[in-house]
C-alpha positions as CSV (number, residue, x, y, z in Angstrom):
1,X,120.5,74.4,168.1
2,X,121.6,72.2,165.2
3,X,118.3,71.8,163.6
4,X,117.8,75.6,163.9
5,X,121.3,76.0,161.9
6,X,119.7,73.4,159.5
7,X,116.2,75.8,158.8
8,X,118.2,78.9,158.6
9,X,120.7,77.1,155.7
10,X,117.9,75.7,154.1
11,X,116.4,79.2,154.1
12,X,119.6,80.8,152.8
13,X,119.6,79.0,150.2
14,X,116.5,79.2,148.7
15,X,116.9,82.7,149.0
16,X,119.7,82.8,146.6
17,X,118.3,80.0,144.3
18,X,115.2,82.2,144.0
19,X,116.9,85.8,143.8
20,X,118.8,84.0,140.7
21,X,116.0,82.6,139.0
22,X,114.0,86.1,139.2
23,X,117.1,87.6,137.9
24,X,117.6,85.4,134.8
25,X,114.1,85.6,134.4
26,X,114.2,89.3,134.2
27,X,117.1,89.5,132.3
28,X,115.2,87.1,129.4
29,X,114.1,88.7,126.3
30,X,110.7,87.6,124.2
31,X,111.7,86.5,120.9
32,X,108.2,87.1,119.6
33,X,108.2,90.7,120.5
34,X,110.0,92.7,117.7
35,X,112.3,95.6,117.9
36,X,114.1,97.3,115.2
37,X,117.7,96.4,116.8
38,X,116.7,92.8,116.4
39,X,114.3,92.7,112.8
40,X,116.2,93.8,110.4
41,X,117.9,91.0,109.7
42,X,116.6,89.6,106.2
43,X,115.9,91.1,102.8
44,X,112.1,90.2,103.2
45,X,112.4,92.6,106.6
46,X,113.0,95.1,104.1
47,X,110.3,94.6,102.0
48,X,107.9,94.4,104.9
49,X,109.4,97.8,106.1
50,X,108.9,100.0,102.9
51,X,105.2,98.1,102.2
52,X,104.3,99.6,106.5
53,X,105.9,103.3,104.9
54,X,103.8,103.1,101.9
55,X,100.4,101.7,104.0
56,X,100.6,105.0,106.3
57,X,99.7,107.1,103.7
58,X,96.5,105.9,103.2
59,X,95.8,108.1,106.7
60,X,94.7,110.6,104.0
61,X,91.4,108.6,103.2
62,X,91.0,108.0,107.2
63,X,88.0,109.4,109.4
64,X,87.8,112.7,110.6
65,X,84.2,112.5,112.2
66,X,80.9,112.0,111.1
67,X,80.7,112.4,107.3
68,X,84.3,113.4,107.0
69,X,87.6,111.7,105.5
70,X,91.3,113.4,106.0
71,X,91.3,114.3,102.5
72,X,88.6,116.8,103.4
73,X,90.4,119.3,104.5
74,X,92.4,120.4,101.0
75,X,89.4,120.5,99.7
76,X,86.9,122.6,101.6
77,X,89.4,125.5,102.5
78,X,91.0,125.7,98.5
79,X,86.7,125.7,97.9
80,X,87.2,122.8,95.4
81,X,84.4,121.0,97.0
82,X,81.4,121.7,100.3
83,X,79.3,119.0,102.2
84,X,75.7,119.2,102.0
85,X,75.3,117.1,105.8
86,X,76.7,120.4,107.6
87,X,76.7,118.0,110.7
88,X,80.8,118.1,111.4
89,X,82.0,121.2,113.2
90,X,85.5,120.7,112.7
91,X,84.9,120.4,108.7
92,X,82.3,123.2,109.1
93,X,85.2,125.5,110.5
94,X,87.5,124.6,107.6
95,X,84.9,125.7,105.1
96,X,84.2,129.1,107.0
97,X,88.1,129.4,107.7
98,X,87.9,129.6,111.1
99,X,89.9,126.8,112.3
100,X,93.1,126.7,114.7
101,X,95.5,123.5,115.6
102,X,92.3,122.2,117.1
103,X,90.6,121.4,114.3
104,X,90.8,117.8,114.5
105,X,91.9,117.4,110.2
106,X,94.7,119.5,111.0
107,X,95.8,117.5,113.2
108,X,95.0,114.2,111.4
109,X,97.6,115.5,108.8
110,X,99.9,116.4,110.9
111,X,100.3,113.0,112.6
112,X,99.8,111.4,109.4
113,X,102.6,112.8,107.5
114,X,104.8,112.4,110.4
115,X,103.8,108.7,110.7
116,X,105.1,108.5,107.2
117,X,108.1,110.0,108.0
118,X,108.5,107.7,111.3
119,X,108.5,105.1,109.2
120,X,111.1,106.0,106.0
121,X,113.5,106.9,108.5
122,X,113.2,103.5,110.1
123,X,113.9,101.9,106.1
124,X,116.9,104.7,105.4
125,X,118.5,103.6,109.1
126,X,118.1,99.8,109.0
127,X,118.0,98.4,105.7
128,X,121.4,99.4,104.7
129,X,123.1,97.0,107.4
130,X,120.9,94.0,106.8
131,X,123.4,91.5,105.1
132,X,123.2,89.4,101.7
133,X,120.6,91.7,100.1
134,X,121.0,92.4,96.7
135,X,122.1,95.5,96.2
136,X,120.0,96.5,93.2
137,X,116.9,96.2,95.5
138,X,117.8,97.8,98.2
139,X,119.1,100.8,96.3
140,X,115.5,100.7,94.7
141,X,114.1,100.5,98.4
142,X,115.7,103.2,99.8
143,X,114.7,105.2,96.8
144,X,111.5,104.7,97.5
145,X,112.0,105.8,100.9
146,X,113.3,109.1,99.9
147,X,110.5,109.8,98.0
148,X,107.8,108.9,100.9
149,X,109.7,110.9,103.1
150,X,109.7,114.1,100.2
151,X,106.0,113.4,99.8
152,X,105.6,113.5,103.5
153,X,107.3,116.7,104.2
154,X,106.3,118.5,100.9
155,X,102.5,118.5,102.5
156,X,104.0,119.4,105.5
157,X,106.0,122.4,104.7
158,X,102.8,123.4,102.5
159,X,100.5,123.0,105.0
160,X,102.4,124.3,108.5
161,X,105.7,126.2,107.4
162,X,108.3,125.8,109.1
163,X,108.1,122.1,110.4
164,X,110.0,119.8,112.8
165,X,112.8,117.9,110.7
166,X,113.4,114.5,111.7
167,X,115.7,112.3,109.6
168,X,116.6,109.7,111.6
169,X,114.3,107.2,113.7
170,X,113.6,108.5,117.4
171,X,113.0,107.0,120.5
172,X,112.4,108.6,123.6
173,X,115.9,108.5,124.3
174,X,117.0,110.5,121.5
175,X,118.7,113.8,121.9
176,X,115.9,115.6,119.4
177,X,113.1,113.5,120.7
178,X,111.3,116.9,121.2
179,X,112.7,118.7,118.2
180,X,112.4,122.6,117.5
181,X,111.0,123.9,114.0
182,X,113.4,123.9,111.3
183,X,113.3,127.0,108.7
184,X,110.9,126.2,105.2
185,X,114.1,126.7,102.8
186,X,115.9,123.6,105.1
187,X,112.7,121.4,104.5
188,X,113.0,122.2,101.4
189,X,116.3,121.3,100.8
190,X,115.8,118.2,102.4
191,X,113.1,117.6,100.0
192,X,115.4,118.0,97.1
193,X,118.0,116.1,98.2
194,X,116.0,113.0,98.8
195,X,114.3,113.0,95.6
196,X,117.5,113.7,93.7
197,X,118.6,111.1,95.7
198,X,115.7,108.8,94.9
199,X,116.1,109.6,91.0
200,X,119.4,107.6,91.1
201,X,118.2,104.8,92.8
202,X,117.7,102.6,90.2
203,X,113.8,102.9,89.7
204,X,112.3,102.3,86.6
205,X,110.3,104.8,84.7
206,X,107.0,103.5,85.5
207,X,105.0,100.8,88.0
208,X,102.4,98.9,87.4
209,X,102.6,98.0,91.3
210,X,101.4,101.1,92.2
211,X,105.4,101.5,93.7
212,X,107.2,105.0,93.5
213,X,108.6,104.9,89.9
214,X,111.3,107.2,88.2
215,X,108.2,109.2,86.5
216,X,106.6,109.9,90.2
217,X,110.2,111.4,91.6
218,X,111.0,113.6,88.3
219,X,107.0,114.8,88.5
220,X,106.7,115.6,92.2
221,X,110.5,117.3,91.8
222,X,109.1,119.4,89.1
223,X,106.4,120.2,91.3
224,X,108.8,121.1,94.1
225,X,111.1,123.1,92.2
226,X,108.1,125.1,90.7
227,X,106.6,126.0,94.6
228,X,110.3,127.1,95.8
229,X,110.1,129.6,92.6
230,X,107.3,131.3,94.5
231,X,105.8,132.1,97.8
232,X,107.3,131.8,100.4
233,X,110.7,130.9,99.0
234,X,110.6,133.3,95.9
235,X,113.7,132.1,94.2
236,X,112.9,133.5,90.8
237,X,113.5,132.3,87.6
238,X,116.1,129.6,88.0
239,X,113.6,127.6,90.1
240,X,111.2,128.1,87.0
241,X,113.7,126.6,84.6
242,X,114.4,123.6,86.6
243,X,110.9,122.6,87.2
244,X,110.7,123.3,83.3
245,X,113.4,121.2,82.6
246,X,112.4,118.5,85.1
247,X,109.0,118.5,83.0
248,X,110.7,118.0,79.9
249,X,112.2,115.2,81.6
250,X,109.2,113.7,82.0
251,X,107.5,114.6,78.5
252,X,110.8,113.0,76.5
253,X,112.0,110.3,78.2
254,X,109.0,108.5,80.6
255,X,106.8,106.9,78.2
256,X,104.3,108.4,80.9
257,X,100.9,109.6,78.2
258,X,97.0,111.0,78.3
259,X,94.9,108.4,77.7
260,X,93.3,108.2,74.5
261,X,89.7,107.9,76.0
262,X,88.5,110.0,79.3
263,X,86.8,106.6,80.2
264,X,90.6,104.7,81.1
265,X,91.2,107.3,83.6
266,X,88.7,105.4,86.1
267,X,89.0,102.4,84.4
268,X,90.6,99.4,86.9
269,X,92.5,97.9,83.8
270,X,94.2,101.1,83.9
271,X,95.7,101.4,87.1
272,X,99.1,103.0,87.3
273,X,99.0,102.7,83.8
274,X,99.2,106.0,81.2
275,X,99.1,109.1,83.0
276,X,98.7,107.3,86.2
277,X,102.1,108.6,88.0
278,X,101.5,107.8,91.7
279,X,98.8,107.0,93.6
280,X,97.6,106.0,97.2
281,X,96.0,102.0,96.7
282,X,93.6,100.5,97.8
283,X,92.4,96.8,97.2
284,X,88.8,95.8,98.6
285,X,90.7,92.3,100.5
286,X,93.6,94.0,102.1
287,X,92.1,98.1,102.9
288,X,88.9,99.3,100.6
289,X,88.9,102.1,100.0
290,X,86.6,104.1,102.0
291,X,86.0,107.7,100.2
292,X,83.6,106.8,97.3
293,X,80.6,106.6,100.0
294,X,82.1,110.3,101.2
295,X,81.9,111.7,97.7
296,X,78.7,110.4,96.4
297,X,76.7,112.4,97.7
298,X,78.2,114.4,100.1
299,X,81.5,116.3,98.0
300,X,79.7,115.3,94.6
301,X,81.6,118.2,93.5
302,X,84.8,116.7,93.9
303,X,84.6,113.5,91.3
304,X,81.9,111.5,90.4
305,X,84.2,108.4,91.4
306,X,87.3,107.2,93.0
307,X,89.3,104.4,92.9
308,X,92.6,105.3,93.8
309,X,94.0,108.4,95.4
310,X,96.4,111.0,93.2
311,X,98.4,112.4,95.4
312,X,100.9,114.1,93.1
C-alpha cells in the first residue's frame, strides 16, 4: 500500500513538472522571428522598411507568362506597343480588349500596387514611435512613404476606379481586413494629401539615389491635379491651374533640365540625373533588370533600350 502511494506521488508530480514545462515552452517567443510589434526599434529598422516599400515596385518589370513582363499591360491596350510571339493568351486578350479580372496582368497590378501600399503603411505606422531617430530623417522617410503610397494608388484609381482604401497596416484581425470600395474623388483626395504632405517633408529637390525627391512629388502632383481636371472627376478649370502652377514649380525652382544630347538619356552616368525625375532601379548584383530581353525583339516598338523604369 505504501509503495503504491509512493508510484502514484511520483506520478503526480511529474505530471505537473511536465504540464509546466510544456506551458513555459509554449508561452516562449523566437527572437529570430520578426514581427512589426517587436522590429521597429532602431533608426536602421527604418531604413530597412522604406528600402522593402521602394523594392515592391519593381513587381512592374515581374513575369506575367511566357514572353510577358507586368509592364505589358499599359502598353498593349493604350496600343503603344504589340508582341510578335503571339504565344501568351492573357497578353493576347489585352491587345484584342477582351480581358476581365482574369486576365492574369490585371491582377499582377492589382497585387502589386497593393503590396506597395502594405508596405508604406507599415513605415507611416511604425517609424514614428521608434526612439532616438533623428528627426530630419524620419520626416524625409515618411515623405517618402507618402509618395510610394500616392504612386501606388494613383495607378490604382487609374486602372480600377473606385478602389479599396487602406491607410493603415492590416492583419487579419483588423476591423477593415476585408474592406469595401471607397469612391475615386476619396482616393483622390488621399492622393493629394500625401503628396502635399510629402512636399513638406524635407526632401531635397533632386536624388542621385534614385530616392523620391522634392522634383518627383511636385511632378507626379502636377500630374494628379491635371487627371482630377478631367474624366472622371471633371473639376474644370481650377484643377488646370494647379497642375499649371505645380509645373511652374517645377520649371523655376528644381534645377530639374533636358539633356543637352538625346544620347545622356540612356546613358548609366546619367542616372537620376537631368530630366531623370523618378525611376524604378535596378542594379545587375542586387535585382537586374529583366525587361531589355522582353523589348528587344518582342515590344521593339516600345524603346530600343532600357535601363531604368520611368514611372512618372
Amino acid at each position: 500500500m505504501k509503495q503504491h502511494i509512493k508510484y502514484s506521488s511520483i506520478v503526480i508530480l511529474m505530471t505537473l513538472v511536465m504540464l509546466t514545462g510544456c506551458k513555459k515552452f509554449l508561452a516562449e517567443k523566437d527572437p529570430s522571428n520578426l514581427e512589426p510589434d517587436s522590429y521597429y526599434t532602431i533608426p536602421e529598422h527604418a531604413e530597412a522598411a522604406i528600402a522593402a516599400a521602394y523594392s515592391q515596385t519593381r513587381f512592374i518589370g515581374s513575369g506575367a507568362g511566357i514572353f510577358v513582363a507586368n509592364f505589358s499591360m499599359l502598353e498593349v491596350v493604350t496600343g503603344t506597343a504589340k508582341t510578335e510571339t503571339g504565344q501568351n493568351s492573357d497578353l493576347n486578350n489585352l491587345i484584342g480588349l477582351s480581358y476581365n479580372g482574369d486576365n492574369l496582368l490585371v491582377r499582377n497590378w492589382w497585387n502589386g500596387l497593393y503590396s506597395v501600399i502594405a508596405q508604406t503603411n507599415l513605415v507611416l505606422d511604425r517609424v514614428p514611435g521608434i526612439p532616438q531617430m533623428d528627426e530630419a530623417r524620419r520626416n524625409q522617410i515618411l515623405g517618402e512613404a507618402r509618395f510610394l503610397r500616392a504612386w501606388a494608388y494613383f495607378y490604382l484609381v487609374r486602372l480600377y476606379g473606385d478602389v479599396p482604401l487602406i491607410t493603415t497596416s492590416q492583419s487579419t484581425s483588423s476591423e477593415n481586413f476585408y474592406p469595401s470600395r471607397a469612391p475615386s474623388a476619396d482616393v483622390y483626395k488621399l492622393i493629394t494629401d500625401d503628396l502635399t504632405s510629402a512636399e513638406n517633408a524635407g526632401l531635397p529637390w533632386t536624388d542621385e539615389s534614385g530616392r523620391a525627391n522634392k522634383g518627383a512629388v511636385k511632378a507626379l502632383l502636377a500630374k494628379v491635379y491635371l487627371t482630377m481636371a478631367g474624366q472622371p472627376l471633371n473639376l474644370g478649370a481650377s484643377y488646370y491651374k494647379l497642375a499649371s502652377d505645380k509645373a511652374l514649380e517645377i520649371i523655376t525652382q528644381s534645377g530639374i533640365t533636358l539633356f543637352a544630347n538625346y544620347g545622356d538619356l540612356h546613358s548609366l552616368n546619367q542616372e537620376n540625373r537631368g530630366e531623370h525625375m523618378f525611376e524604378i532601379q535596378y542594379l545587375a548584383t542586387v535585382a537586374g533588370n529583366p525587361m531589355q530581353q522582353l523589348l528587344l525583339p518582342n515590344f521593339k516598338n516600345v524603346c530600343a533600350y532600357y535601363s531604368v523604369l520611368s514611372v512618372l
